[in-house]
N, C-alpha and C positions, 0 to 999 in steps of 0.2 A: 504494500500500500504506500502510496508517495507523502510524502510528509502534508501537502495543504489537504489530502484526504483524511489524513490520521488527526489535523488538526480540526478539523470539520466535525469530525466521530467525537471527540472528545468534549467539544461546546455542546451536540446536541444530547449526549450521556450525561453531560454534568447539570445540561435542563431538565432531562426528563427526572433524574436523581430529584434534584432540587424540589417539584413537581411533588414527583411522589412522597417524597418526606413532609408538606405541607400539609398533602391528602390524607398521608398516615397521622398527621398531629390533629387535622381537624375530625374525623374520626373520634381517635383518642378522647377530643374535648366533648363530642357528641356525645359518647357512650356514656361517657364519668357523669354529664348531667343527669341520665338516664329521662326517663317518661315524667313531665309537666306541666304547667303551664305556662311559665315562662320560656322564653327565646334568647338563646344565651348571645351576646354580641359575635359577632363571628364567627358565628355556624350557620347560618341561615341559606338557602339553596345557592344564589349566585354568589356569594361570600366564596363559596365550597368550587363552583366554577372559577371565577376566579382565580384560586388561589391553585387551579387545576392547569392553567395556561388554556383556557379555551371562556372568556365570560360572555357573560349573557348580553344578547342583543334583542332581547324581547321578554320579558317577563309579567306575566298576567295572574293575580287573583283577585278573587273577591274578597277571599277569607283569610287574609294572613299577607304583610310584608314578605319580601322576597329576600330582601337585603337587613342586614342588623343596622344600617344606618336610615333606613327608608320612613320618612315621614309625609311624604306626598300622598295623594289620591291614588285610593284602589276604584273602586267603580263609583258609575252616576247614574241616577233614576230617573224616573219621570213618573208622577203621581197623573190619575187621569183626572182629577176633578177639577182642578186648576192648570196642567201641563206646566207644574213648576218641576224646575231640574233643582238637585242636589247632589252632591257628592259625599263617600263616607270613606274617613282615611283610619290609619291607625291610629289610636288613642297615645302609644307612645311608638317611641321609632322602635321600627324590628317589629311592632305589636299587629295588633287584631283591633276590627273594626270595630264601633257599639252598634252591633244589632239592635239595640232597644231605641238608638236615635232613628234608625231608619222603620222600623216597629210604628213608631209615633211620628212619622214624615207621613206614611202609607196608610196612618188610620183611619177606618170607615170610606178606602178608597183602595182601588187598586194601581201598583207601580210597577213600570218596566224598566231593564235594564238598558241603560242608553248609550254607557263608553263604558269601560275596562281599560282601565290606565296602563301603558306601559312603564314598569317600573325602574329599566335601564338608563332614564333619560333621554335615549333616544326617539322618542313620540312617536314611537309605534302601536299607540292606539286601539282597539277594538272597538268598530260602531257598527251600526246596521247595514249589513249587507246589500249591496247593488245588485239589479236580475245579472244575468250571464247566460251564456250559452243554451245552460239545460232549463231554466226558467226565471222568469219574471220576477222585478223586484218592486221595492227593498221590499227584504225579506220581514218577518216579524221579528220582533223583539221578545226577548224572555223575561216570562213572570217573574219580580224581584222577590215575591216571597215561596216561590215553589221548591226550592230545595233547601232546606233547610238543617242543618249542621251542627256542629260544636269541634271546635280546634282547638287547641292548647288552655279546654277546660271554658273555653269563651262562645256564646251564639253565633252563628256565623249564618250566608246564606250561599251558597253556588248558583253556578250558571243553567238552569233548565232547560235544555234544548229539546220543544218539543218540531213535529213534523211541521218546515214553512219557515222556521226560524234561524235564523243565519248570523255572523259577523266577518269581518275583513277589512283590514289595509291593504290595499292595493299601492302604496306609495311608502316604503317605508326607508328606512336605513339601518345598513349594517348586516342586513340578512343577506345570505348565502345565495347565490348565483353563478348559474354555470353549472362545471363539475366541484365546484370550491365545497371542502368539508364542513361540515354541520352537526350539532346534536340537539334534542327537543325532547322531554319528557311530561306529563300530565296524570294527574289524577283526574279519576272519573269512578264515577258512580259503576260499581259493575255489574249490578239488577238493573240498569233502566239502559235497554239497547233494545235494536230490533234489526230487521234486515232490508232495511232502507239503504238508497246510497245517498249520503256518505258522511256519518260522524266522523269529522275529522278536525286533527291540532296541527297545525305547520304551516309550511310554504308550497306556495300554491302558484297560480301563471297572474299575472299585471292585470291581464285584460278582460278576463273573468269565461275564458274562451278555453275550451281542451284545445294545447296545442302542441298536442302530441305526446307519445313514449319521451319519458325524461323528465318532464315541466313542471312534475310536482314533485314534493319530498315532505310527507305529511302521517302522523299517529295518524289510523283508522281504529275503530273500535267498537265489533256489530256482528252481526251474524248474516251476513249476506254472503253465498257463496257462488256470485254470478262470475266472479274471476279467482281469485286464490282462498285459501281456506286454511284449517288444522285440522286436528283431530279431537272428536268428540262433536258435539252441536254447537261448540258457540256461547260466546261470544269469543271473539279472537282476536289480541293485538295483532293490528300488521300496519304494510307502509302501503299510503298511496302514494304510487309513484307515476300515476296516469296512466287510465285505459289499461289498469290491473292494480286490484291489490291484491299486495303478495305477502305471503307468508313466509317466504324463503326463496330460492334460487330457482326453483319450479313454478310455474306459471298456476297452477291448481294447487292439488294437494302437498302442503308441507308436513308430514305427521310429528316435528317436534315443535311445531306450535301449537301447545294445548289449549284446551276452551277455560279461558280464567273468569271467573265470576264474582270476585272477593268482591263486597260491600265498598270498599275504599280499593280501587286497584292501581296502583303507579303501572306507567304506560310507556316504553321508552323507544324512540327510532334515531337511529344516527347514521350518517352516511359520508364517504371518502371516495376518494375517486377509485373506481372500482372494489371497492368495500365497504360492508353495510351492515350493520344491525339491529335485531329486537332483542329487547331485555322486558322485562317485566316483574310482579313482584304485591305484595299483600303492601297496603301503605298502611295499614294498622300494626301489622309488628313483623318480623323475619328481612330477610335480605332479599336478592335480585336473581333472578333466574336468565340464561342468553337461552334465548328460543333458538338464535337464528347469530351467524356470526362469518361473514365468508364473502364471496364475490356476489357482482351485481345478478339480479334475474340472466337466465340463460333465453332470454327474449330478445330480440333485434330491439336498439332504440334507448337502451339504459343506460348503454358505458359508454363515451361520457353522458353524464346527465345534464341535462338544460334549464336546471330551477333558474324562477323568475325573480322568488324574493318576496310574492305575497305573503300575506300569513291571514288564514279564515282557519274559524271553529264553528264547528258544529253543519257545516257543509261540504262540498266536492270542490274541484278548484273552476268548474266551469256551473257552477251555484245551483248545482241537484240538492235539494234540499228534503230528500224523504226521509230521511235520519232523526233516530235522535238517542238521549244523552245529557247526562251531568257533565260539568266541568268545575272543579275546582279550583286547580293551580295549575300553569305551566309554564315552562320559560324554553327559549332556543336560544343556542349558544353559535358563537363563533369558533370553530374549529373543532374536533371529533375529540367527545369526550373520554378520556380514559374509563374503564371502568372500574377502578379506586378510584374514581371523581365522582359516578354514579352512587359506588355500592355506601361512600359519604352522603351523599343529598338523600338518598334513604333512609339511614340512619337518624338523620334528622328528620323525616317524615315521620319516623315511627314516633319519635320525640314529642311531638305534636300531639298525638293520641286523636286523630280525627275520629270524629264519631264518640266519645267518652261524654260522661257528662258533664252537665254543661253548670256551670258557675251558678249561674240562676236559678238551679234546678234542687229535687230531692234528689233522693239516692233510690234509683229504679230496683224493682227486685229482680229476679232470676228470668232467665229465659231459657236455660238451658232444658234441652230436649229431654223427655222423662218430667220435666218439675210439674208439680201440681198451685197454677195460681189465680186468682181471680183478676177482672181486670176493672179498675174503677175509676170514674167520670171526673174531671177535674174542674171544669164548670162551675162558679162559684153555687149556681144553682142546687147541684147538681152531685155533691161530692158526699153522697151517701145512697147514691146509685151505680150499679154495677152491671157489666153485657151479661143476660142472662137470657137461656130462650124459652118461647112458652111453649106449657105441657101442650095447650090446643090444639096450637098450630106447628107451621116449622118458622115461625117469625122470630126474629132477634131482636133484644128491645133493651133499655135500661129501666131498671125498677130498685126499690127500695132494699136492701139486704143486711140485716141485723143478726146479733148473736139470739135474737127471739125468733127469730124466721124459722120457720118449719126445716125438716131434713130437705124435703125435695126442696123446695128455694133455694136453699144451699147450694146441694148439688148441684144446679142447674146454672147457678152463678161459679160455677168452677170448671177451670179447663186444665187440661192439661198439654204442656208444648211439645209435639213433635219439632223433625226437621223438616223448612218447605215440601212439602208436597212435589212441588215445581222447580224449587231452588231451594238446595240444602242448605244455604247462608242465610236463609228465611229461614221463619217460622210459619206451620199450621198449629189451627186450634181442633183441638178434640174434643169434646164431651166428655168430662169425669163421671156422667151417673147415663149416659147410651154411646157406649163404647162399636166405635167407627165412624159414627158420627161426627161431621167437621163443621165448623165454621165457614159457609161457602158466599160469596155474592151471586145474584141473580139478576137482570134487568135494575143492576145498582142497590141492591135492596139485599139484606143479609139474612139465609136462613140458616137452618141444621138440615144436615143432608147426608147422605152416605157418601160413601167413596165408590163410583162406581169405575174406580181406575181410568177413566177418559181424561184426553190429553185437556179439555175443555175444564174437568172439577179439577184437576189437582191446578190449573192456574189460578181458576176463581177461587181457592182455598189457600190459598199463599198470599202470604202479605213480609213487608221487608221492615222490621225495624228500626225507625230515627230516633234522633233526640227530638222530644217531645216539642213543638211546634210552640208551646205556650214558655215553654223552658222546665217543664214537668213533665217526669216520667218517659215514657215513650210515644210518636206517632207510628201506625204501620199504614205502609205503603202497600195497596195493592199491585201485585208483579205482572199482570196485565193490561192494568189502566194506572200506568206509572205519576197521573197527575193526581190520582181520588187516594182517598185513606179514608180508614174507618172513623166514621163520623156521627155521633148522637144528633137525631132532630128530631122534635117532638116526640122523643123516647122511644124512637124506633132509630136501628141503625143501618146506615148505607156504607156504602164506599162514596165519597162528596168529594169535586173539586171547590178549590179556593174560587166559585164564582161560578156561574155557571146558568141555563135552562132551566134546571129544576131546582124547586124549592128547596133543597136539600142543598143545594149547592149554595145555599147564599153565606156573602161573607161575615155577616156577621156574627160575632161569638166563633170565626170559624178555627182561630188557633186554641181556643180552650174546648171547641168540643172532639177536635181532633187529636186530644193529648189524653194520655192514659196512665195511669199508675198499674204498676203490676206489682198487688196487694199478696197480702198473705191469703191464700184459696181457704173458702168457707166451709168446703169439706173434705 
């Protein structure tokens, strides 16, 4: 080797050295905090990029500062009764937003999300999507109170992506173009996907137009398998990379990308010039999995890549918008992240405790599968009332339940938790006193029903676990109609969205009767 090459070798060993010993100390500091609420200064995701030699050039949440020094704006709403904008930032730098300010911006009205701040400086923005290609715009805006959270022990709220609803910068800076290297990761809700194209986080084409193999380089995350796929049903991190998402080097079936479903999922794609990967991973607790780790697609059109530099969530890069999806957190970086840079910014996800509860809140009882609990009404109305169904009928309803209450009221006011039906990271309810008996919806409306093993009851008997909506106890999500949860109205109960056709769906009282204590079970 000639000496300006040996000197060459030596600079970029003693960067990447340098590199990795910063990753190993941030790490280190992560772990030593262990699981809180607090945000330790200089651990926070792009701190950990950074200090990886690749930092962020895009960083988006709702629910949580990206940077240990960040005290600018995370998103901005728009209330419909007035069409006033607001903005909600950290309460201290590195921190979490006040849910309860935006709580009381959006009372007796409904708000939508109108920007998503980038938090690199570089005003890379997230606003309402423009039509393109596949369809017309702009697209909708998402409901600010529809996903609802708790982050490092704090109320938070994510981004809802239902079908229609879009975001994008078409004009940004700093993002990756060409074949130039890139990294981007995201949390997402991993119960609420379907096989729409195309929930997606990254970078997309300028003009809102598919223009061709190479133009995008984007998180997907869904069960659609009209181009690539994994193994199992879905849902499945992969990358769109235009006019395929792929799951690996094969155009169809990748079998080691498995179907991940975790409540809180970290979601990773990173790409180099002819080199590319998925990682993924539980953003509740454990490390990062490589699904996927090798050369471009074996498809004409990928190596080199032609990224533009957009960046859209929750749609396709030519604005197919049949998708949908939670979004929490995510940031893109400049240059390909190591994965001791990753398996750090994880470490700190886990840190965060998404999903834990929530500051504001009780202390929820058990949900674990086998337990026997009752489930009661938070309402201030209401909080001596419990889901119980009647002997009559098959109707579910709230009613009165005391230690004087007969046996069968009892029982009847007591369930016991399987695992989803539908989704194992859910829960089903059973009958404690008519054993097989579930907890099912119908026409919106909740009975007691058998299990007749169809693909149709075990959905409508699944429901997903939140932090309770009111800041008590818990809310469930129906795993079907990912906008409705279990809701008290005139003491009968539905599945109800925040607003809605039917009477059941109206918003008021709708975060306290959507929130539930799981009591100690009556019998």
């Amino acid at each position: 080797m000639s000496a300006p090459l040996t000197v060459l070798f030596q600079r970029q060993f003693r960067k990447y050295v340098l590199a990795a010993a910063a990753v190993i100390a941030l790490i280190a500091g992560v772990l030593a905090g262990g699981s809180h609420a607090s945000q330790a200064a200089g651990s926070l995701p792009c701190d950990i990029y950074a200090s990886g030699g690749t930092p962020c050039v895009a960083a988006h949440s709702t629910t949580r500062a990206l940077y240990s020094s960040y005290t600018g704006p995370l998103y901005q709403v728009r209330r419909s009764s007035d069409n006033t904008y607001k903005s909600f930032s950290p309460t201290t730098a590195g921190g979490y937003p006040d849910a309860s300010a935006q709580d009381s911006f959006c009372s007796g009205t409904t708000c939508v999300i109108t920007r998503i701040y980038d938090q690199s400086g570089r005003g890379n923005d997230l606003t309402q999507a423009p039509g393109g290609g596949a369809a017309g715009g702009p697209d909708n805006l998402a409901n600010a109170t529809a996903a609802p959270t708790t982050v490092g022990g704090h109320k938070a709220y994510g981004v809802y992506i239902a079908p229609g609803t879009g975001y994008r910068n078409d004009n940004t800076s700093g993002i990756a173009t060409g074949d130039s290297p890139e990294g981007m990761y995201a949390i997402f809700d991993g119960t609420h996907y379907n096989g729409g194209c195309c929930f997606d986080y990254g970078n997309a084409e300028t003009n809102n137009n598919d223009d061709g193999n190479g133009t995008m380089e984007a998180i997907y995350f869904g069960n659609i398998k009209v181009w690539g796929y994994g193994s199992g049903n879905g849902p499945w991190i992969m990358a769109d990379l235009e006019n395929g998402l792929f799951s690996g080097v094969n155009q169809h079936l990748n079998s080691n990308d498995p179907t991940v479903n975790y409540r809180y999922t970290t979601a990773i794609v990173k790409g180099a010039p002819n080199h590319w990967a998925i990682r993924g991973g539980n953003a509740q607790s454990g490390g990062l999995s490589t699904f996927y780790d090798g050369v471009r697609p074996n498809v004409s059109g990928y190596n080199p890549m032609k990224k533009q530099g957009a960046i859209i969530l929750g749609i396709g890069g030519d604005n197919s918008k049949g998708a949908q999806g939670t979004f929490y957190e995510g940031v893109m970086t400049s240059g390909y992240p190591s994965d001791a840079t990753e398996n750090a910014v994880q470490a700190n996800i886990n840190s965060v405790n998404y999903g834990g509860t929530g500051s504001g809140g009780g202390n929820p009882g058990t949900l674990t599968p086998g337990s026997r609990i009752s489930l009661q009404a938070t309402t201030s109305c209401c909080t001596a009332d419990y889901i119980k169904h009647d002997d009559n009928d098959t109707n579910v309803v709230i009613a009165g339940v005391s230690s004087s209450s007969s046996s069968t009221d009892k029982g009847d006011a007591t369930w016991i938790v399987r695992a989803g039906l539908a989704n194992g990271s859910c829960v089903s309810f059973e009958s404690a006193n008519k054993s097989g008996q579930y907890l099912r919806h119908q026409n919106y409306q909740l009975h007691l029903a058998g299990n007749d093993g169809s693909s149709t009851f075990t959905q409508d008997a699944t429901f997903c676990p939140q932090s309770g909506h009111n800041g008590q106890g818990y809310s469930f999500q129906s795993v079907n109609y990912t906008n409705r949860y279990l809701r008290h109205y005139s003491y009968t109960v539905y599945i109800a969205s925040n607003g809605g056709s039917n009477t059941f769906d109206s918003t008021t009282s709708w975060n306290d009767d959507t929130s539930w204590n799981v009591a100690t079970p009556w019998s």
